[in-house]
C-alpha positions in Angstrom: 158.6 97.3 -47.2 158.1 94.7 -49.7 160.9 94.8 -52.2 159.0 92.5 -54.7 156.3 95.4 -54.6 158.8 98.3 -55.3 158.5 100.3 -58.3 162.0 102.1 -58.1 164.9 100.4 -55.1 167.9 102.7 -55.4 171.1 101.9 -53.0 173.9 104.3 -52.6 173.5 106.0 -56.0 176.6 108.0 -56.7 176.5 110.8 -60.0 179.4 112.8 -61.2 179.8 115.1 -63.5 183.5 115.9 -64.0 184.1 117.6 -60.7 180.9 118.0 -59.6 179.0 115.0 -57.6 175.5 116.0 -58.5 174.3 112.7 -55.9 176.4 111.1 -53.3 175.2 107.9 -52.0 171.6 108.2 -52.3 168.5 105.3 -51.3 165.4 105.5 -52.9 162.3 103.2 -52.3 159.3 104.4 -54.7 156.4 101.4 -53.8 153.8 100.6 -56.6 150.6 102.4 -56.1 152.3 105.4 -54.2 152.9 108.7 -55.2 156.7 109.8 -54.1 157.3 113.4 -54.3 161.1 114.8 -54.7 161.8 118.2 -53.4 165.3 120.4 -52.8 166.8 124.0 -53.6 168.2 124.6 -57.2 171.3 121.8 -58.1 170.2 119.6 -55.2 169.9 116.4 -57.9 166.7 116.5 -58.4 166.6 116.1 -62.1 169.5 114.2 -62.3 168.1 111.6 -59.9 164.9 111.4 -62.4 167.0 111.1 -65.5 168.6 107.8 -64.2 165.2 106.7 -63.1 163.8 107.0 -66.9 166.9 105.4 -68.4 169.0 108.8 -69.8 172.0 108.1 -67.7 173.8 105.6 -65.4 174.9 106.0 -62.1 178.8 106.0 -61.7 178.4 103.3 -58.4 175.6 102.1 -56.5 172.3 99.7 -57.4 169.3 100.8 -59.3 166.3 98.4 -60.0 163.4 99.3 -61.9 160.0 97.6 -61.7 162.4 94.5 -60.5 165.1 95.1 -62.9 168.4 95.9 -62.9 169.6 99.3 -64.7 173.3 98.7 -65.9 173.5 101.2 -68.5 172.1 104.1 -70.0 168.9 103.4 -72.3 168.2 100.4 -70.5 165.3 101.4 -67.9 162.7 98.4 -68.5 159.3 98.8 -70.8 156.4 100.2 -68.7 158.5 103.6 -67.4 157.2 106.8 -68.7 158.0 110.2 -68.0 159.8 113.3 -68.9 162.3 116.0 -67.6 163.4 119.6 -68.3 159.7 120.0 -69.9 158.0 117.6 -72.4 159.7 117.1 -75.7 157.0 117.9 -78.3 157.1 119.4 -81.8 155.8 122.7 -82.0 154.7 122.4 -85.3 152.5 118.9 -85.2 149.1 119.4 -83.7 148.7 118.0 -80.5 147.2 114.7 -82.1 150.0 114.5 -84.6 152.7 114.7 -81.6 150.8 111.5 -80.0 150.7 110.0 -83.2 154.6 110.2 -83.9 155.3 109.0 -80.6 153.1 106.2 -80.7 154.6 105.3 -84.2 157.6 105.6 -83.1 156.8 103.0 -79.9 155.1 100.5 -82.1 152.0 101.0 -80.0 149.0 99.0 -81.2 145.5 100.5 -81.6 147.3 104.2 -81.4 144.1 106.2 -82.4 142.0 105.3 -79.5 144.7 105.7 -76.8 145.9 109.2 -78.2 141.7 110.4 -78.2 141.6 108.4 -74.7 144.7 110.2 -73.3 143.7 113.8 -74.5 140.1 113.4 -72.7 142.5 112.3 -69.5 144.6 115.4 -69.7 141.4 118.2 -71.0 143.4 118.6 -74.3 140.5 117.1 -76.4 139.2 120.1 -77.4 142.3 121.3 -78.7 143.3 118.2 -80.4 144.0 119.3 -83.6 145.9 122.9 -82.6 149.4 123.2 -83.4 151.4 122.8 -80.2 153.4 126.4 -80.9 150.6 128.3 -80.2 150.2 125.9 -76.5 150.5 127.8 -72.8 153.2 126.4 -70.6 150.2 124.4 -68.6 148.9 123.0 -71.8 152.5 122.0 -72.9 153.1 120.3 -70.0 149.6 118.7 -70.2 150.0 117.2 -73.8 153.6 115.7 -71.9 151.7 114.0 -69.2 149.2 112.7 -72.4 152.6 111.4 -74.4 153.0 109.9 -71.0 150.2 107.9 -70.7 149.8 106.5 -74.2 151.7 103.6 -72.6 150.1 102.7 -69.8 153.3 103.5 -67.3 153.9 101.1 -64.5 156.1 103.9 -63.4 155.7 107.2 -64.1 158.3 110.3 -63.4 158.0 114.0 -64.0 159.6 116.8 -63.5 157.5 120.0 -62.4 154.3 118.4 -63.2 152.2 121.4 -62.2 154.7 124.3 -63.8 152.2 126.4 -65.4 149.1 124.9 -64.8 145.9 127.2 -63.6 143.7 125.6 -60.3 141.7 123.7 -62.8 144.4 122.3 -64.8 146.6 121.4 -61.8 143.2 119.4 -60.2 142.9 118.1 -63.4 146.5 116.7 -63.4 145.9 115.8 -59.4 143.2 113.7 -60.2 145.2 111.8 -63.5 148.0 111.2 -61.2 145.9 109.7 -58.0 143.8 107.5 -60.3 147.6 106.0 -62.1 148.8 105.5 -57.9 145.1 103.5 -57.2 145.8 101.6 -60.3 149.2 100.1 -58.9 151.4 102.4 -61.1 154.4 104.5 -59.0 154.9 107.8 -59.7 158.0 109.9 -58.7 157.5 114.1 -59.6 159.3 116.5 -58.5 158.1 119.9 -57.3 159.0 123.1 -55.3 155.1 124.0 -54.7 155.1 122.0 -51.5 151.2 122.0 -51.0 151.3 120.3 -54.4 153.2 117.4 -52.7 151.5 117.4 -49.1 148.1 117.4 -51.5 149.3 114.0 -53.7 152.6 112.0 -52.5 152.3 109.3 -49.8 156.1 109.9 -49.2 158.7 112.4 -49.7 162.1 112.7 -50.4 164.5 115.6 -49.3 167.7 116.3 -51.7 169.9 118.9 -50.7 173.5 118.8 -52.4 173.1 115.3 -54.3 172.4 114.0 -50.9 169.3 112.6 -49.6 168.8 114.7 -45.9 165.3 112.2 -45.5 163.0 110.3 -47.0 159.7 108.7 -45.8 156.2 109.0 -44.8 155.2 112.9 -44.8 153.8 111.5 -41.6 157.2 110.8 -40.1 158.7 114.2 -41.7 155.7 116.2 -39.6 156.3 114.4 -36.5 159.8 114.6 -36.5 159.8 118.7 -37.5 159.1 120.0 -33.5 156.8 123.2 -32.8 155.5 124.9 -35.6 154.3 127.9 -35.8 150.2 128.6 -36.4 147.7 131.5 -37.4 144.8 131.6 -35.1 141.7 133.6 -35.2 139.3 133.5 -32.4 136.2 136.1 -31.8 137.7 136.8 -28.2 141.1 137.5 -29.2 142.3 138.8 -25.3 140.7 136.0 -23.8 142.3 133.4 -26.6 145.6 135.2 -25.4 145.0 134.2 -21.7 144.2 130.7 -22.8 147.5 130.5 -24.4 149.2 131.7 -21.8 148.3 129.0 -19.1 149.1 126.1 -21.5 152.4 124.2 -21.3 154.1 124.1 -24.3 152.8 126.9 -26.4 153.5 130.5 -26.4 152.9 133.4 -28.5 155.2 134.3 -31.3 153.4 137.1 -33.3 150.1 139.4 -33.9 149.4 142.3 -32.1 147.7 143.0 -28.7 145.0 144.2 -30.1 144.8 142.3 -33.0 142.3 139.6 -34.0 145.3 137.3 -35.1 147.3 135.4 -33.0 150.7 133.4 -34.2 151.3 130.6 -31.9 154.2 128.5 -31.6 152.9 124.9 -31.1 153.5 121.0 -31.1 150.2 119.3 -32.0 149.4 118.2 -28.9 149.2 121.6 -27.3 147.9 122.9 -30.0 144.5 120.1 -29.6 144.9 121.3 -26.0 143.9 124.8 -27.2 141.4 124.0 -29.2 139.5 122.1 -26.9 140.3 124.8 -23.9 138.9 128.0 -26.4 135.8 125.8 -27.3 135.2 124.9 -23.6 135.2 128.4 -23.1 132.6 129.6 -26.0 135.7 130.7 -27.9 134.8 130.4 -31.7 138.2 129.6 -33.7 137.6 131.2 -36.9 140.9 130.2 -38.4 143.8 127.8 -37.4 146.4 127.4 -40.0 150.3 126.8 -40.2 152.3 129.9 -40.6 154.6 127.5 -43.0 153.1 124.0 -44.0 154.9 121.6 -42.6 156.8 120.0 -45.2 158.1 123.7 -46.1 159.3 123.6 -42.7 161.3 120.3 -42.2 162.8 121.8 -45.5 163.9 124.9 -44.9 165.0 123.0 -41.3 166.4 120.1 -42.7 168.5 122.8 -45.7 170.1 124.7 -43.3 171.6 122.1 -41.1 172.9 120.7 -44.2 174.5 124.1 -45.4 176.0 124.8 -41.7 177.2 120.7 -41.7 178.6 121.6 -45.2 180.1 124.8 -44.1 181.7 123.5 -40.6 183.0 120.8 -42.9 184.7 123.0 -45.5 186.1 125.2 -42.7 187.6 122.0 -41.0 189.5 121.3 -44.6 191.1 124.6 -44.5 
């Protein structure tokens, strides 16, 4: 990868907090124009790791550039970085157009009224301009927090729980803000633990568990590198479907009942094309084919475990 072309290069980031090492020698590389989605259990770093990307903390060791800049110390992450954690910060009592309008005052942002009416529209708040943000759902909250976002124009972008709270159309409405930043050049970093949320928008992915980084890369790579899964399949001649299965390599029934219409496969993607092909070929109609887990659920919960067992055997050794 292009370093000159990198949004966020992290090298062995290191975070403590008294006794507790919240990351441990993590590596981050968030491209421009990509969307890079951060996912782990409870205390895994998550936010931590997004608080020294927008500036609110320093790592105790380890190299952090942002948009091609150093980050030495706290308060220091370069102009053009945007974001929030631990929920928007917003005044319940100011309207939402008054909470766009302090923040841009407080910014020194030129020609204020036009970007707080243009960022509004982008977020579907514009009808609700001039409410008071008390009275605001957890989706709309988060919503006028992206739009506080945008007022500068991020180069980089990073949230935490973007989609906490949202309804469907909200969260496509938030989809489609984010993808349009990424095919502008801008990077974005959220974090999430709805993992169809990050399958549906990041280009890569980042696993934390225990302030350590378990992988990070293509969702690609992750999918490949996960082994069988396991799939739903509906077909309208379940006992024949059953047969099929059985005389392919590499695939074997895991679930459903005889006599059922649905059949859980166990499958790498190969066989599973295999199947496919062999039910079609036989005037099988598949009615439904889906993973049991979606496959970035299952590297995690995978790529967790080993982790906690690694951790375990580790802490057993040291008694």
């Amino acid at each position: 990868m292009n370093t000159h072309r990198l949004a966020v290069r992290a090298r062995g980031i290191t975070k403590c907090f008294g006794e507790i090492v919240a990351l441990d020698g993590v590596d981050l590389d968030v491209a421009q124009g990509q969307i890079h989605g951060l996912v782990g259990p409870n205390g895994a770093g998550k936010t931590t790791l997004l608080g020294l990307l927008l500036g609110l903390a320093v790592a105790d060791t380890g190299r952090l550039e942002i948009l091609g800049t150093p980050v030495r110390r706290a308060l220091d992450a370069p102009e053009g970085v945007a974001g929030f954690v631990d929920g928007p910060g917003l005044y319940p009592w100011l309207t939402a157009r008054q909470n766009l309008a302090a923040l841009a005052s407080l910014r020194g942002l030129g020609g204020a009224a036009a970007r707080i009416d243009e960022a509004l529209d982008e977020v579907g708040l514009a009808d609700v301009a001039d409410d008071r943000a008390q009275g605001f759902s957890l989706g709309m909250r988060q919503r006028l927090g992206l739009a506080a976002a945008l007022l500068t124009r991020p180069r980089l972008l990073v949230l935490d729980e973007p989609s906490n709270g949202l309804d469907p159309v909200g969260k496509r409405l938030i989809h489609s803000v984010l993808s349009r930043l990424a095919n502008g050049g801008a990077g974005v970093v959220l974090s999430s633990h709805r993992m169809d949320d990050v399958e549906a928008l990041c280009h890569e992915v980042t696993i934390l568990v225990t302030g350590r980084a378990v992988f990070s890369g293509p969702l690609s790579k992750l999918v490949s590198e996960n082994g069988a899964l396991d799939y739903r399949v509906v077909a309208s001649d379940p006992p024949a479907a059953r047969r099929i299965v059985a005389d392919i390599t590499g695939i074997g029934v895991v679930g459903g009942h005889d006599d059922g219409e649905v059949i859980v496969v166990s499958a790498l993607v190969p066989a599973l094309d295999e199947l496919v092909v062999r039910l079609v070929h036989s005037g099988i109609a598949v009615r439904e084919l889906a993973p049991v887990m979606s496959p970035l659920e299952a590297a995690f919960v995978a790529l967790t475990a080993q982790q906690e067992l690694a951790l375990d055997r580790q802490t057993g050794a040291g008694r």
